[in-house]
C-alpha positions as CSV (number, residue, x, y, z in Angstrom):
1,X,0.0,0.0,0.0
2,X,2.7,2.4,0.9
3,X,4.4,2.1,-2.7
4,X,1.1,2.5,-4.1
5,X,0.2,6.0,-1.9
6,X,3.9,6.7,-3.0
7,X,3.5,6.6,-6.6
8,X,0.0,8.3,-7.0
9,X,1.3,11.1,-4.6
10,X,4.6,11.9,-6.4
11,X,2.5,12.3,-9.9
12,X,0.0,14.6,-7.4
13,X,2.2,16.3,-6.2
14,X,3.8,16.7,-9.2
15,X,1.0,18.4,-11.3
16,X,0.7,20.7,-8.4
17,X,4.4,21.7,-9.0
18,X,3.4,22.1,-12.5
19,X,0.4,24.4,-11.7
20,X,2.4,26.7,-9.2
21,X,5.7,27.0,-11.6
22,X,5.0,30.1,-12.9
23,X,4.4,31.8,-9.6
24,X,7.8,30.4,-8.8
25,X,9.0,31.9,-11.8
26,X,7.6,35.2,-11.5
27,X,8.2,35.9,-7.8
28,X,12.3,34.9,-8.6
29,X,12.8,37.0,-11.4
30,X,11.0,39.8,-9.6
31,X,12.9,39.1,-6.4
32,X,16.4,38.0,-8.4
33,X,19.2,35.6,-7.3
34,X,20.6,37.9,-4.6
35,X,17.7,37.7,-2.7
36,X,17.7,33.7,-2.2
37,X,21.1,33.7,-1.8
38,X,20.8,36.2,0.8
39,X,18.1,34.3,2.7
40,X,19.3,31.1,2.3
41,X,20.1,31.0,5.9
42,X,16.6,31.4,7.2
43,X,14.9,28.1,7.0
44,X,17.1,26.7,10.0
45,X,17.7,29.8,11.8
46,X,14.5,29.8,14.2
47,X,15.8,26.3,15.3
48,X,19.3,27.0,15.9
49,X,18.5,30.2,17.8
50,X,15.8,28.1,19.8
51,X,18.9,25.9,20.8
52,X,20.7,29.0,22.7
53,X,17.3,30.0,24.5
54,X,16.3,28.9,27.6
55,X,14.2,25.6,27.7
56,X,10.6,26.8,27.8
57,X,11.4,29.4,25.1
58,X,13.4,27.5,23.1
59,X,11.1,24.2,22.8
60,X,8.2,26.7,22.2
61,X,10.0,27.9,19.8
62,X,10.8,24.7,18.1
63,X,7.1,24.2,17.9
64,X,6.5,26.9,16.2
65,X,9.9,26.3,13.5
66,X,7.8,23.0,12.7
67,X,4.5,25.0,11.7
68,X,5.0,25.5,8.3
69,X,5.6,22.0,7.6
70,X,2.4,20.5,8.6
71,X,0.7,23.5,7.2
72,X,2.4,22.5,4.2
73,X,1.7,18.8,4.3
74,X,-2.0,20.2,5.0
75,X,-2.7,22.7,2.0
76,X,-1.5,19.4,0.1
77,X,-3.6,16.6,1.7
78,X,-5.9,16.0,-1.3
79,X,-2.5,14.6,-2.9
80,X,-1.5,12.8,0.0
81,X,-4.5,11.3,1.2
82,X,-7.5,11.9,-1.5
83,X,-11.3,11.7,-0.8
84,X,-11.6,9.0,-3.1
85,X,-8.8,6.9,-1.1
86,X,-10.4,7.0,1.5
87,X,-13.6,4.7,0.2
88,X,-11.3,2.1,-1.1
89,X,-8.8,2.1,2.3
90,X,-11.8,1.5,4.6
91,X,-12.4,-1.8,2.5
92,X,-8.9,-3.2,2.4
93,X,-8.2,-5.1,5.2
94,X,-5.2,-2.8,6.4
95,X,-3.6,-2.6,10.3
96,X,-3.1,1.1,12.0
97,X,0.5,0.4,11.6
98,X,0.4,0.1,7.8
99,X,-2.1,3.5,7.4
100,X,0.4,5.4,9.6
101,X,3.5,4.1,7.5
102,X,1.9,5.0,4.2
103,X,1.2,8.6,5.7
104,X,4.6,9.0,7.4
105,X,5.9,7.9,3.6
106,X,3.8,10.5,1.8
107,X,4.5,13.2,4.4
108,X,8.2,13.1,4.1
109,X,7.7,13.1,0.2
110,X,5.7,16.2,0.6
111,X,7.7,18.2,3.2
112,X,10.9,16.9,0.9
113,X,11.8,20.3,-0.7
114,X,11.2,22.3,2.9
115,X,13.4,19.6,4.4
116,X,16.0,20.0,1.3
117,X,16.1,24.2,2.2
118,X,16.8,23.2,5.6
119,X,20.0,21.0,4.9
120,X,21.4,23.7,2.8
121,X,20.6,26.6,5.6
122,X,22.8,24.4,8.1
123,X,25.4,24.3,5.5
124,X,25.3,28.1,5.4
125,X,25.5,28.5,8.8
126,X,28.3,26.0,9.5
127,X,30.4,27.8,6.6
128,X,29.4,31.3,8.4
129,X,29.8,29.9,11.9
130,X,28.9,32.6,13.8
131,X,30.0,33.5,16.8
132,X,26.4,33.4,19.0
133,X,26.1,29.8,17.5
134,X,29.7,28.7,18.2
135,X,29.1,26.6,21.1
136,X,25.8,25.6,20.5
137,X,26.2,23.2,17.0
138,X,25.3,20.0,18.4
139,X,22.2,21.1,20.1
140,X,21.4,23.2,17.2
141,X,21.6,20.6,15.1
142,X,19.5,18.1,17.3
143,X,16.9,20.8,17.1
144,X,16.7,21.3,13.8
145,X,16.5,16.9,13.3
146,X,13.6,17.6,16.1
147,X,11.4,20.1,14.1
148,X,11.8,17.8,11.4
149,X,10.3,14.9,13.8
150,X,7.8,17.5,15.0
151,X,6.8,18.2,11.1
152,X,6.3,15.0,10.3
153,X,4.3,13.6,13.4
154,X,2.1,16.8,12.7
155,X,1.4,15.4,9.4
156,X,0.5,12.1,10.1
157,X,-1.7,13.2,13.1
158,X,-3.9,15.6,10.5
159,X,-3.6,13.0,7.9
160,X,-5.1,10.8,10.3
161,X,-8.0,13.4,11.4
162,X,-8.3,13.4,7.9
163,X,-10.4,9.9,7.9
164,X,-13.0,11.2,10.3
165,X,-14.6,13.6,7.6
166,X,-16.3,10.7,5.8
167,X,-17.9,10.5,9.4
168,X,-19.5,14.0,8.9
169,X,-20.9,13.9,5.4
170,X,-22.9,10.5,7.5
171,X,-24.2,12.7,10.2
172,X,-24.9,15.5,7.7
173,X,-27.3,13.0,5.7
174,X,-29.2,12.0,9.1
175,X,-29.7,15.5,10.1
176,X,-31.3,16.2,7.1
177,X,-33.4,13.3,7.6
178,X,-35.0,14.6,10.3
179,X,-34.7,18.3,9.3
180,X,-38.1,20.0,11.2
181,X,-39.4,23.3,10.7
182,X,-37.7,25.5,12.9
183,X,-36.8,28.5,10.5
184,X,-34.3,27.5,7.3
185,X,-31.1,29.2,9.1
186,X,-31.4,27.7,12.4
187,X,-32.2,24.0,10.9
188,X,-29.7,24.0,7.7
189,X,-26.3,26.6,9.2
190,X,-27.0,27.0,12.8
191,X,-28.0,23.9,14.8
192,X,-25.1,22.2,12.2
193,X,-22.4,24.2,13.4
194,X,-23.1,23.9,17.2
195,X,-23.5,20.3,17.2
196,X,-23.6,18.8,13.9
197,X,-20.9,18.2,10.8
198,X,-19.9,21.9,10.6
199,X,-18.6,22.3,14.1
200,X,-14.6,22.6,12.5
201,X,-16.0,25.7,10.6
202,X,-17.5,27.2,13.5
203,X,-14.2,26.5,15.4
204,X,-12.2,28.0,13.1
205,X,-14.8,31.0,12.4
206,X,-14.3,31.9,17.0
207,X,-10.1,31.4,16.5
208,X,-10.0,33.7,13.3
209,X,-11.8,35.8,15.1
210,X,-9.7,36.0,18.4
211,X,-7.1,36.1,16.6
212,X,-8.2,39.3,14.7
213,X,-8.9,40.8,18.2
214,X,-5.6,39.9,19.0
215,X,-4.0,41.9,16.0
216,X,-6.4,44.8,17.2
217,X,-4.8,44.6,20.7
218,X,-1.2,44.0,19.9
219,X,-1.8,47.6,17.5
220,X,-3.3,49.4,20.5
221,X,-1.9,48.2,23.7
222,X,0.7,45.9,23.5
223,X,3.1,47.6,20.4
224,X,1.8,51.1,19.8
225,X,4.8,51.9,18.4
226,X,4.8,49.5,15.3
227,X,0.9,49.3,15.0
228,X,1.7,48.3,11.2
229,X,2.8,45.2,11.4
230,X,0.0,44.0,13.8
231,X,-2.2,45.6,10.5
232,X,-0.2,43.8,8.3
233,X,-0.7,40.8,10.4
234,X,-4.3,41.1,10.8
235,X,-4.9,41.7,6.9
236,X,-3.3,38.5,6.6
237,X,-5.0,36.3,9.0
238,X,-8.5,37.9,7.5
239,X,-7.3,36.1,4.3
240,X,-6.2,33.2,5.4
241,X,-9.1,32.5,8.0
242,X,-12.1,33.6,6.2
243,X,-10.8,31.2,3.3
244,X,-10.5,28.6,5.6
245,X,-13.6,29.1,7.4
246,X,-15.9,29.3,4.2
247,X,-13.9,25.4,3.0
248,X,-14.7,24.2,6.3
249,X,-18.3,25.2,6.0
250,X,-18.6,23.7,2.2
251,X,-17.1,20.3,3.6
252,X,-19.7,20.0,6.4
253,X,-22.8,22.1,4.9
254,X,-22.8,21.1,1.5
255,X,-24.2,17.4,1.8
256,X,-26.9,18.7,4.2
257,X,-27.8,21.5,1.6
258,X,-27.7,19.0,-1.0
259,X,-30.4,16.8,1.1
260,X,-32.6,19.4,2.0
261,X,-32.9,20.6,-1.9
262,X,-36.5,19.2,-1.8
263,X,-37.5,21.7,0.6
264,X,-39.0,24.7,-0.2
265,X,-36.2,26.9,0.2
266,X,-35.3,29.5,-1.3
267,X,-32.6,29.3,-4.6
268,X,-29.1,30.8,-3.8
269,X,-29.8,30.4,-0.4
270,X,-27.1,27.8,0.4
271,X,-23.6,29.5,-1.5
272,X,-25.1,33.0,0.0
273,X,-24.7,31.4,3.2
274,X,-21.9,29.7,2.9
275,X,-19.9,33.1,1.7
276,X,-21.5,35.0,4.6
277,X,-20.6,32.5,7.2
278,X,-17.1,32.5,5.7
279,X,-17.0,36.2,5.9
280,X,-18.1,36.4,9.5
281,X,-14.8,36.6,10.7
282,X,-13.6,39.8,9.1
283,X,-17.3,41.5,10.3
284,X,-17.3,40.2,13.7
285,X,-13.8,42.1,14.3
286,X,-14.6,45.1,11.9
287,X,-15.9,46.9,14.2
288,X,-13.5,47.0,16.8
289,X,-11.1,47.6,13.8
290,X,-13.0,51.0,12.8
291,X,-12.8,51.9,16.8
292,X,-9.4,51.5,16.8
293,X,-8.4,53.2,13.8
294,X,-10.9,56.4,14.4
295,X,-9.6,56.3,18.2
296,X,-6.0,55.2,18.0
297,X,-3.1,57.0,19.3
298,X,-1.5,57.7,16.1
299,X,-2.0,60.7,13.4
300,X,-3.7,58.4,10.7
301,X,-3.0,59.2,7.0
302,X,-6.0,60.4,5.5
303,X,-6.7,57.9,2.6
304,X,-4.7,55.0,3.9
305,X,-7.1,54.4,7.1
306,X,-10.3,54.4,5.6
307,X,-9.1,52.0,2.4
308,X,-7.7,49.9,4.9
309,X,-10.9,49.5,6.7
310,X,-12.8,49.1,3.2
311,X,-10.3,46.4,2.1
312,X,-10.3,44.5,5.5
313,X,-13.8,43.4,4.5
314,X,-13.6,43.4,0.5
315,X,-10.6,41.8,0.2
316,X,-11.6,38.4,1.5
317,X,-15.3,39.3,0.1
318,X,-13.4,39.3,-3.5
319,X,-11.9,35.8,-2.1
320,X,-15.3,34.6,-1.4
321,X,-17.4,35.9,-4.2
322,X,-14.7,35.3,-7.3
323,X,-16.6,33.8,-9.9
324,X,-12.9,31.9,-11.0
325,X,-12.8,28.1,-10.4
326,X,-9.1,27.4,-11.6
327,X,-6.6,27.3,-8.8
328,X,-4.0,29.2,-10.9
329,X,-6.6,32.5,-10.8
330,X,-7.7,32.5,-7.2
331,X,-4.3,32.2,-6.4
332,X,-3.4,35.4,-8.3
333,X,-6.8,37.2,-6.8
334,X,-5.8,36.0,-3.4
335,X,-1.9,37.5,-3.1
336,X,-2.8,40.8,-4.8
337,X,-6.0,41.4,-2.2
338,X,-3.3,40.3,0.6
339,X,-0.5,42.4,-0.6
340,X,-2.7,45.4,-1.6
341,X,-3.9,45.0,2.1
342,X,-0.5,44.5,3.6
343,X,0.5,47.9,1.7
344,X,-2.0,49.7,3.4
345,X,-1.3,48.5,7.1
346,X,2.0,49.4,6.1
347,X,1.0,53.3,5.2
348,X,-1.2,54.0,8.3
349,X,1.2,56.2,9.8
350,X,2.4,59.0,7.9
């Protein structure tokens, strides 16, 4: 089984590769050699400077260094484990220990090029050798061999959470069953996200928001002095989580919509509410965004505050709404609303 997840990943994977080569391509000759040469030492360094912090900081730290690894292996999970795998794996007669092989196999093959940047950071730094990292190369290096652990364990444990979904399509189905008339949005978005097959969304939809909060806080309490980049980060976590939030919602909503077409409900109802729930995030913290922007301690620039404030809703709206289906396009629409917001958190001072 392993050889076979192997094989059909690689060509996945592959394709993929294929798709994003022109971004690749783009963003290098934009950026130009110097710039990767230059930052060629990154990858590793969060690791190796974990390795001269104290303990608490530095494993928390190394938690953190292994992030973008699972969050890679999980943006690609539909070529590592896809939907339709997962109908033929629950009739082969398979042990736990041969599902978690194949993953750990198809993880590493993902994670392979992060991995690759890693190897050749270390080599940077050991030619460099600096002078903060003299005395520290063996439990730098363990740490960075530990993130690489970390990355891969995070990527079988999703992989693995990845077989309950089946699970919710099933309970989406019954619910629908025994859908009674207690108001369309209650019965078909509501009721479904506080105890039914849409509960990840609505998780995701109370963190996003938090976390916007957050942003809002860091900008006003915690670093008034650099507000921007808590902007920046908020703009990007608007992005990121609203996405997120509205796939979420698809994955659990969808099948119940899909039952429920006999009703008499309304047409359009079910992508309207699907885009508004995955907007939610963005206006649940707009408000307090508009407070802090009108009341903040800073002298605003006048066009900069108010576009902000505009594209801290429209630019995930654009997301939502975009009537492209190709990967290749939302992926262009998606960095140009994120850098076009990123520029303007960036110009809210004068």
């Amino acid at each position: 089984m392993t050889r076979m997840r192997l094989a059909w990943s690689a060509g996945a994977l592959l394709a993929v590769a294929r798709h994003w080569a022109g971004f690749l391509l783009v963003g290098a000759s934009v950026l130009g050699i110097g710039y990767f040469v230059a930052a060629i030492g990154w990858p590793s360094l969060p690791a190796l400077w974990a390795s001269t912090l104290p303990p608490a900081e530095g494993l928390g730290l190394l938690v953190l260094h292994s992030l973008p690894a699972i969050a890679l292996a999980w943006g690609l999970r539909e070529a590592l484990l896809p939907a339709h795998w997962l109908a033929a794996e629950r009739a082969l007669p398979l042990r736990t220990g041969q599902r978690v092989t194949a993953d750990l196999a198809v993880a590493a093959l993902a994670q392979s090029p992060l991995f690759v940047l890693y190897a050749l950071s270390l080599l940077s730094w050991r030619h460099a050798d600096p002078d903060w990292l003299r005395s520290h190369w063996a439990k730098g290096l363990t740490f960075v061999l530990a993130s690489v652990a970390l990355s891969l364990g995070g990527a079988v444990a999703l992989l693995a959470w990845r077989r309950r979904q089946p699970r919710l399509r099933i309970a989406a189905e019954r619910q629908a069953g025994g859908l009674q008339r207690i108001g369309t949005w209650r019965a078909l978005i509501l009721l479904p996200l506080w105890r039914g097959p849409a509960q990840p969304a609505l998780t995701t939809l109370l963190l996003t928001t938090t976390g916007l909060l957050l942003c809002l806080l860091g900008a006003g309490a915690i670093w008034p002095e650099e507000p921007r980049w808590c902007l920046a980060g908020y703009a990007a976590l608007a992005m990121a989580g609203c996405t997120r939030t509205h796939a979420l919602a698809r994955r659990g909503l969808e099948p119940l919509l899909a039952a429920a077409a006999p009703l008499p409900i309304r047409g359009g109802f079910g992508p309207l509410a699907l885009r508004l729930l995955g907007l939610s995030p963005a206006l649940l913290a707009w408000p307090a965004l508009a407070l802090l922007l009108v009341l903040g301690p800073w002298s605003l620039a006048p066009l900069a505050a108010p576009l902000f404030m505009l594209a801290a809703v429209l630019a995930p709206a654009l997301q939502l709404w975009s009537p492209a289906t190709q990967p290749e396009p939302r992926a262009a629409l998606w960095m140009l609303s994120l850098v076009l917001s990123v520029a303007l958190a960036t110009e809210i001072l004068r």
